[in-house]
N, C-alpha and C positions, 0 to 999 in steps of 0.2 A: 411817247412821253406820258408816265401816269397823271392822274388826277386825284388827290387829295379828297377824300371822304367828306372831310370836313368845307372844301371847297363848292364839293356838289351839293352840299345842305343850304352854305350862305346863296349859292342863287337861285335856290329853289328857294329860300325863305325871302330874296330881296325880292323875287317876282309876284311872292303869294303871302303874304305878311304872316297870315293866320295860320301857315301850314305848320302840320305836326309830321317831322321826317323823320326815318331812320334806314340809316343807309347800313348794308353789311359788303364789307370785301369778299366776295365769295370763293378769288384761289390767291387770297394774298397780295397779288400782285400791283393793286393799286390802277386794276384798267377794268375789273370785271366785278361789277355792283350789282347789288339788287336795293332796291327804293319803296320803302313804302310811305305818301303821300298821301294825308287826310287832312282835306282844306274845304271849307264853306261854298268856296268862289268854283266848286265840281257842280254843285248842286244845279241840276235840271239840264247838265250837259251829257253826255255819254261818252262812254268811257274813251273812244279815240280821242273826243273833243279833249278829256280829262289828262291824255297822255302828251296831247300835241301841244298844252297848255307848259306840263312840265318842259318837256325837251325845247320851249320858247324860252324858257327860263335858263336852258343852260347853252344861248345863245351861239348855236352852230358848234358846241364842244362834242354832241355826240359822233361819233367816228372818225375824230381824230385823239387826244388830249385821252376821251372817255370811249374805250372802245366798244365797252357793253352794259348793257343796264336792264336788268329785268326789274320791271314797274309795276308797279301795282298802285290804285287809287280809289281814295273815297272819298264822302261826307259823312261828319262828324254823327254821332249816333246820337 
C-alpha cells in the first residue's frame, strides 16, 4: 500500500514542528521518496541520530505503507 507525499510531510512536521520538508516521489509510484529535512532540534546530534529522529516520526511506517526513502538532514543555516 503507497503512502501519500503529503502524509509523510504531516508527521514529520507533527514530530518536529519547525521542520522545513520536501519530499519528491522518485518512480511515481507513491512507495519510493526521497526527504529532505531541515530542523533546529538536528542541531549537535549526528546524522544517524538525525535520521532515527525522522523515521520516529513516521512511526514504524517505514517498510511497510513506505517502502523507501532516501533522507537527507540538516540544520538550519
Amino acid at each position: 500500500m503507497a503512502m501519500p507525499a503529503v502524509e509523510i510531510e504531516r508527521m514529520i512536521k507533527d514530530a518536529l514542528p519547525d521542520a522545513q520538508v520536501t519530499i519528491n516521489d522518485l518512480a511515481g509510484d507513491g512507495d519510493h521518496y526521497a526527504a529532505h529535512v531541515v530542523s533546529k532540534e538536528f542541531e549537535g546530534k549526528s546524522r544517524v541520530q538525525q535520521h532515527q529522529m525522522v523515521y520516529q516520526a513516521l512511526q514504524g511506517r517505514m517498510g511497510n505503507e513506505l517502502h523507501a526513502l532516501a533522507l537527507q538532514t540538516s540544520v538550519p543555516e
